[in-house]
C-alpha positions in Angstrom: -15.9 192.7 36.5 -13.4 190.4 37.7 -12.4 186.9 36.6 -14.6 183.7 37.4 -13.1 181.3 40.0 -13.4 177.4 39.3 -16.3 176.1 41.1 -13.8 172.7 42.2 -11.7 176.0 44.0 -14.5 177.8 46.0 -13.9 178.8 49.2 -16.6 177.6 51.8 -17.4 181.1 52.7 -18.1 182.4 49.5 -21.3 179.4 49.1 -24.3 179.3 51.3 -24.2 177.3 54.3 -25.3 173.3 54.1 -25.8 174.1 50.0 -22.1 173.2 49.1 -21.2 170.3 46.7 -17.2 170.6 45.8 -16.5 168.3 42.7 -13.5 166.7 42.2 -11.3 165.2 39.1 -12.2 161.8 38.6 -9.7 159.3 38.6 -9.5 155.8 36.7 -9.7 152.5 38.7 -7.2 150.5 37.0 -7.6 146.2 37.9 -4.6 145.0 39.2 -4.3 141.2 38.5 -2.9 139.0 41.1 -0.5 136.2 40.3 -2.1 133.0 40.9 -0.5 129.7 40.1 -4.3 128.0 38.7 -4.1 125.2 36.5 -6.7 122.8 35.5 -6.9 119.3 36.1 -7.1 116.4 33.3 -8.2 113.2 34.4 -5.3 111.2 34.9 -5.3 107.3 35.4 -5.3 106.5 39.1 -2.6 104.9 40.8 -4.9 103.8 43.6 -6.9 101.3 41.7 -5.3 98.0 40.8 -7.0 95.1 38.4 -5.9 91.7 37.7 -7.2 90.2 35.0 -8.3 86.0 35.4 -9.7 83.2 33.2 -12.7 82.9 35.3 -12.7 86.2 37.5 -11.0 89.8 37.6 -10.0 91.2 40.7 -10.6 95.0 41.4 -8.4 96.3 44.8 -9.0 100.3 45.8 -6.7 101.8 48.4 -8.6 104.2 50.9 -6.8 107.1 50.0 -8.6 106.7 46.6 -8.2 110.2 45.1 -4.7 110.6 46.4 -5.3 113.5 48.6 -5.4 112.7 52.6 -9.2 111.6 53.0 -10.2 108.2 52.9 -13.0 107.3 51.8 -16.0 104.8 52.9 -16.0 101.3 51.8 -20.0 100.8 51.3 -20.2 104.0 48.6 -18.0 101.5 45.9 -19.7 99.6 43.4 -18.4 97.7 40.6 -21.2 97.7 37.7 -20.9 95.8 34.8 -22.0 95.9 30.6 -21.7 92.8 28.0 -19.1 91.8 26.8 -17.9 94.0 23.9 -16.5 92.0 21.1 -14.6 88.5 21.5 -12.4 88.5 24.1 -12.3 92.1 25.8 -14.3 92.6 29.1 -15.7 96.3 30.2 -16.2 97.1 33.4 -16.8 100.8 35.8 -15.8 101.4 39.3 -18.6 103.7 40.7 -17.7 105.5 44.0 -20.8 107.4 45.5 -19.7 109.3 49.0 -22.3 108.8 51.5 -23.4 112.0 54.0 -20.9 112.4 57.3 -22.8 110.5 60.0 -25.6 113.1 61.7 -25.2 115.4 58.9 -26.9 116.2 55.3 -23.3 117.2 53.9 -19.9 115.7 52.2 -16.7 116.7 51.7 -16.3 114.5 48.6 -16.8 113.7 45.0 -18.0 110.7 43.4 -15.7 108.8 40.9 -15.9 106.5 38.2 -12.8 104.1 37.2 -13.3 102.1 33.9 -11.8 98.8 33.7 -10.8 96.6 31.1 -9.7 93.4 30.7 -8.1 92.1 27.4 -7.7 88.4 26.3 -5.5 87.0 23.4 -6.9 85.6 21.3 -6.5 81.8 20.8 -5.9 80.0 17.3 -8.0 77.5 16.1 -6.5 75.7 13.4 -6.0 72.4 14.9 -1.9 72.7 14.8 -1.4 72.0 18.8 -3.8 71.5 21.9 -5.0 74.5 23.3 -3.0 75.6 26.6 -6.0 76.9 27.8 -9.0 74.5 29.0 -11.2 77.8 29.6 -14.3 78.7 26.9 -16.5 81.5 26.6 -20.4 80.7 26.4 -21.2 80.5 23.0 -17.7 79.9 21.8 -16.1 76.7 19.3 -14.7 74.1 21.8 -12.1 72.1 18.9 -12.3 68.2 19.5 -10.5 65.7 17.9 -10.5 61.8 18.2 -8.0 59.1 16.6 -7.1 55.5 16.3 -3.0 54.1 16.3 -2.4 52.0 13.3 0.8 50.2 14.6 0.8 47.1 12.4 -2.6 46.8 12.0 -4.8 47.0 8.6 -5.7 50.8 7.9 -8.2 52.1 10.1 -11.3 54.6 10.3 -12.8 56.0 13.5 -16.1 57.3 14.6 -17.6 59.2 16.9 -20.2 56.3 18.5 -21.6 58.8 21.4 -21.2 61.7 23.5 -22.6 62.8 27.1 -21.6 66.2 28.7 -21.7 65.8 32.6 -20.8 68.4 35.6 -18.9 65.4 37.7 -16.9 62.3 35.9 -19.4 60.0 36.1 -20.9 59.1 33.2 -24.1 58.3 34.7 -24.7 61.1 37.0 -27.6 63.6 36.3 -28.2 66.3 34.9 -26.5 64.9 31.9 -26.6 66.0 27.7 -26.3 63.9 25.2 -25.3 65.7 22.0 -23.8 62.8 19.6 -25.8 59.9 19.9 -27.4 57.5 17.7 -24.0 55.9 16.2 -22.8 59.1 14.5 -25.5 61.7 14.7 -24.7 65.2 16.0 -27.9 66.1 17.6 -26.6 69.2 19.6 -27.4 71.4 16.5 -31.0 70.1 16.0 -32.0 70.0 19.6 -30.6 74.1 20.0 -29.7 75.1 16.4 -26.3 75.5 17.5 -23.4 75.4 14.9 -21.7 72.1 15.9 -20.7 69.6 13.5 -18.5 67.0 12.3 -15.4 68.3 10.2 -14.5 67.1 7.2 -11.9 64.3 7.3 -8.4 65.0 6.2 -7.4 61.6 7.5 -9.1 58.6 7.8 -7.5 57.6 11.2 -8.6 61.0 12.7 -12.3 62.3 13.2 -12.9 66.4 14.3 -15.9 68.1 15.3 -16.6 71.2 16.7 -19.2 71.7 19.8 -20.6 75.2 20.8 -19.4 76.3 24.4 -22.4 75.6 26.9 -23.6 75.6 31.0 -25.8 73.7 32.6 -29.0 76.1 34.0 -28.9 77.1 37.2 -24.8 74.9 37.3 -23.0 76.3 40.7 -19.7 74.0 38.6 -17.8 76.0 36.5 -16.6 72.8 35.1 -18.0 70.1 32.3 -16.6 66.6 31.7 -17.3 65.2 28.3 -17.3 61.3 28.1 -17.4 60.1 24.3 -17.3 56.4 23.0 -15.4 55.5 20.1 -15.7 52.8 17.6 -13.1 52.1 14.6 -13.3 50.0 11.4 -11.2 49.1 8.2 -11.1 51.3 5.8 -12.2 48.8 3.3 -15.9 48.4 5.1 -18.1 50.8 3.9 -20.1 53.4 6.3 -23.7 52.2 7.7 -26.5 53.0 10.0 -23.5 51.6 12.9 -20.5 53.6 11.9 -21.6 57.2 10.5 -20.8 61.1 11.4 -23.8 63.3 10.3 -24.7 66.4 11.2 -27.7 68.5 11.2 -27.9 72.0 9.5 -30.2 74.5 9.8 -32.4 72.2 11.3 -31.8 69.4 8.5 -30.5 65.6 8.7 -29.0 63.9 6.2 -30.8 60.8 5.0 -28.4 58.4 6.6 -29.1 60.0 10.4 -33.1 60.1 9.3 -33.2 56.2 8.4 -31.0 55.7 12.3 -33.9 57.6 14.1 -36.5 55.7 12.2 -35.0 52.5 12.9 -36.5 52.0 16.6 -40.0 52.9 15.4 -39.9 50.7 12.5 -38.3 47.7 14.8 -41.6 48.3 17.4 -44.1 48.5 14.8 -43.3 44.9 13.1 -43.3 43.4 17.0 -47.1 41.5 18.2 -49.7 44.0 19.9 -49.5 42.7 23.8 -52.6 41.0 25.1 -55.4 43.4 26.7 -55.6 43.3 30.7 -58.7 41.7 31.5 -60.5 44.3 33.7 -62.9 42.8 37.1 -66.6 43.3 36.8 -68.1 46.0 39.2 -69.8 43.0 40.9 -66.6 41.7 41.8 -65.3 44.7 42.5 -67.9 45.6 44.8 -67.8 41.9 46.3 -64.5 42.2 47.5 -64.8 45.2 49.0 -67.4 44.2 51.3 -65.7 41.4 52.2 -62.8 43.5 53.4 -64.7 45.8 55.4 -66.5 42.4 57.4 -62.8 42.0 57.8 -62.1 45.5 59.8 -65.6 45.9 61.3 -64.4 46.2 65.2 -62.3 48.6 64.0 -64.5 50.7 62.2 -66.6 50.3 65.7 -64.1 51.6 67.7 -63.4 54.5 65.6 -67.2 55.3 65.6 -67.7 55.2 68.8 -64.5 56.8 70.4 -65.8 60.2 68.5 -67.2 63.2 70.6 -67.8 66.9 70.4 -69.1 69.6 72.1 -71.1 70.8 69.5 -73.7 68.0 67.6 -76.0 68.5 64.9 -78.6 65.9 64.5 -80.5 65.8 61.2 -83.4 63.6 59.3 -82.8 62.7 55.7 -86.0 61.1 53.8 -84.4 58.6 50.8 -86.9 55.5 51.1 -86.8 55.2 54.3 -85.5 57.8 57.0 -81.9 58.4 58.6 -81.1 59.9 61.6 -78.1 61.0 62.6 -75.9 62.9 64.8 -72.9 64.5 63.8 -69.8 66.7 65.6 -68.9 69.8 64.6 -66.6 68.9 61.7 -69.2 66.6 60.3 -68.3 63.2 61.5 -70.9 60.8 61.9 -71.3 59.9 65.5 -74.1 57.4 65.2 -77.1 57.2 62.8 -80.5 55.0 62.9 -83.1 54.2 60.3 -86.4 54.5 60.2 -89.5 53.8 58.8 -90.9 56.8 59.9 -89.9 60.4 60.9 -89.7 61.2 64.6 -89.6 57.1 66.0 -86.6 55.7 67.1 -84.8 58.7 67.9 -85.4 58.1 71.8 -83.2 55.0 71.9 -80.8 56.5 69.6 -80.3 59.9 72.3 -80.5 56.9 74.9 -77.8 55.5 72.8 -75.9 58.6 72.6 -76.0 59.6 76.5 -74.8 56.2 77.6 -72.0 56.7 75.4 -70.5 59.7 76.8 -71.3 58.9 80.3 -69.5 55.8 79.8 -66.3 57.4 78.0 -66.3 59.8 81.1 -66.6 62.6 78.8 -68.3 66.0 79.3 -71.5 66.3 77.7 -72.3 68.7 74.9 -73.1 72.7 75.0 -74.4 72.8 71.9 -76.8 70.7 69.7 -77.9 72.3 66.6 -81.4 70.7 64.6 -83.5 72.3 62.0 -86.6 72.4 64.1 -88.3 71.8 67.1 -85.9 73.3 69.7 -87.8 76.0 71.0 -91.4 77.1 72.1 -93.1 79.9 73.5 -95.2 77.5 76.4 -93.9 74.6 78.4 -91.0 72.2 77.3 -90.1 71.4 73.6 -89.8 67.1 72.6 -86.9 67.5 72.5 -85.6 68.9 76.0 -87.6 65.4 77.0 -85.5 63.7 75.1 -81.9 65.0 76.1 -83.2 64.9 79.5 -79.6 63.1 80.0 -78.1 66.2 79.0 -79.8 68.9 80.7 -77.7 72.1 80.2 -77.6 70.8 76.5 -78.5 74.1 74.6 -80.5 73.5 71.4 -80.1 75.6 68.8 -82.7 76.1 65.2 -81.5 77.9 61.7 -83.8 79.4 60.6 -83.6 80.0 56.1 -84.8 82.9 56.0 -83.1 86.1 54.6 -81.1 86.8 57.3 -80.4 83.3 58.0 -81.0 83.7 62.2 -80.3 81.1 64.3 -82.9 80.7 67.5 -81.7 79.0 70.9 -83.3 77.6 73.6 -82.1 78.8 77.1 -80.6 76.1 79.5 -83.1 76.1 82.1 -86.4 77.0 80.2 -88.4 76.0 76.8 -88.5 79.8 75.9 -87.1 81.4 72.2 -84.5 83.7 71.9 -82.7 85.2 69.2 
């Protein structure tokens, strides 16, 4: 028996035709790694954003070329949101870019950004050693204000702090304005908003401090207010009174000094004489005069009357003691009325009346005349076709209260009903 050949070495003819299946050594695939130059990107602070920093704005410029790389990008995808301010004096804000799709397509080719931006203030000292350089506040901030009188050769002196009015122009008197001292001496900003402004305690007699809380006026286009205070100054020697005082209020409080100055207009109005009563006309003599005015006007009141028309009338009957007729136009103006003693008489002369009237204004008769019975019937002609016989295309119209509420009109030429 010979030796056994390798089936990986058989020879083609020694295996059946369309049954052969060589097998060969497998090799291992061994990944070759390329070498790429990859590194990854940090956020870096962009060169193509700029911010200046104001008193009363800050100004944020972006080149085109915002991420630095060839493509420009679209003006209206920028927005520059904004949060509170965060502490005292540092101001937060974010530069939003948001690309917009390529015009005609669904698609971009680049990525939104956002830039934060800060603004940072020094902060100013408050301790009364110089004037402040800077004559800008922050809403809610401690605006430092200081008042005093030159001795010279005069007798020591004390000043106060008489009154004070905040305006948006210099003058004075110009509105809106807000009083927040008033009262000679009382600091009433604190009690009006509960505000934190007072008077400081004196550390010389010739020099008065207070301290006001920053404020705007609502709906103020101004970035500016103009204080206007009057001053008033005494010896030393004279004591303080209801005319030279600085109180304040705290926590909603007055001292007594500032309670006995508001009390003292009340008090001076209560001890004055109650004015004499108005003596008040009878309703007779009201009543008299009034009728003697309107005989004054009566050919006016005439002419109005009787210069009124319509095309569309309603006459109607009202029963009080006696009866009134009357005709009216569509908006319910009186045209002319007569009164009775009776229903039904008189009415002839007052259609006569009423005829006459427009034939003599040279106005077109009526279409329409509305009345709450006795426009139509079944046989012959109604009373009251006789009696606009003047007005013979006059259509005359009946509500009728039922249900539906119908109204029934005559035709022009006959007496008969329709609906």
């Amino acid at each position: 028996m010979g030796p056994k050949l390798d089936p990986a070495y058989r020879s083609s003819a020694l295996s059946p035709p369309g049954h052969w299946n060589p097998l060969f050594p497998i090799v291992p695939e061994v990944q070759s790694e390329l070498a790429v130059d990859f590194q990854l990107r940090q956020p870096v602070t962009p060169s193509s954003v700029s911010v200046q920093c104001g008193e009363n704005r800050v100004l944020v410029e972006v080149q085109r070329d915002l991420f630095s790389n060839g493509q420009l990008i679209q003006p209206t995808g920028l927005s520059l949101g904004g949060c509170p301010v965060v502490g005292e004096l540092v101001y937060t804000f974010s530069l939003t870019y948001t690309p917009e799709a390529l015009a005609g397509t669904p698609i971009t080719r680049a990525d939104g950004a956002i830039v934060g931006v800060q603004c940072h203030y020094p902060r100013l000292h408050n301790d009364w050693s110089y004037q402040r350089p800077s004559y800008s506040y922050f809403l809610g901030g401690i605006i430092n204000i200081e008042a005093s009188v030159k001795q010279y050769n005069h007798v020591p002196l004390r000043v106060f702090v008489d009154s004070c009015v905040a305006t948006q122009v210099p003058d004075v008197n110009s509105l809106p304005r807000y009083s927040f001292i008033e009262n000679h001496g009382c600091f009433v900003d604190a009690k009006a908003t509960a505000s934190s402004s007072h008077f400081m305690p004196r550390s010389q007699v010739d020099k008065i401090q207070f301290q006001l809380e920053a404020f705007m006026f609502q709906e103020s286009t101004s970035p500016s207010i103009y204080i206007t205070c009057v001053l008033k100054a005494t010896i030393t020697s004279a004591p303080s009174d209801a005319q030279c005082k600085s109180c304040s209020f705290a926590n909603g409080l007055k001292n007594a000094r500032c309670s006995l100055a508001a009390r003292q207009p009340y008090l001076e109005q209560s001890q004055s004489e109650p004015q004499e009563p108005t003596v008040v006309p009878s309703c007779k003599w009201l009543l008299t005069v009034y009728s003697q005015e309107i005989l004054t006007r009566l050919d006016e009141i005439h002419a109005r009357i009787t210069s009124t028309y319509g095309s569309v009338l309603k006459m109607d009957s009202t029963k009080k003691v006696n009866y009134i007729h009357s005709m009216l136009h569509i908006i319910g103006q009186v045209l002319i009325s007569v009164l009775t003693a009776q229903e039904g008489a008189g009415l002839d002369i007052m259609v006569d009346g009423m005829v006459k009237r427009y034939q003599k204004a040279g106005v077109d008769p009526p279409a329409v005349l509305y009345v709450d019975c006795g426009c139509c019937t079944e046989v012959g002609e109604t009373k009251l076709k006789t009696r606009f016989r003047g007005w013979p295309d006059l259509m005359t119209c009946a509500t009728s209260h039922s249900k539906n509420w119908q109204i029934f009109c005559s035709p022009k030429a006959t007496g008969g009903r329709r609906a």
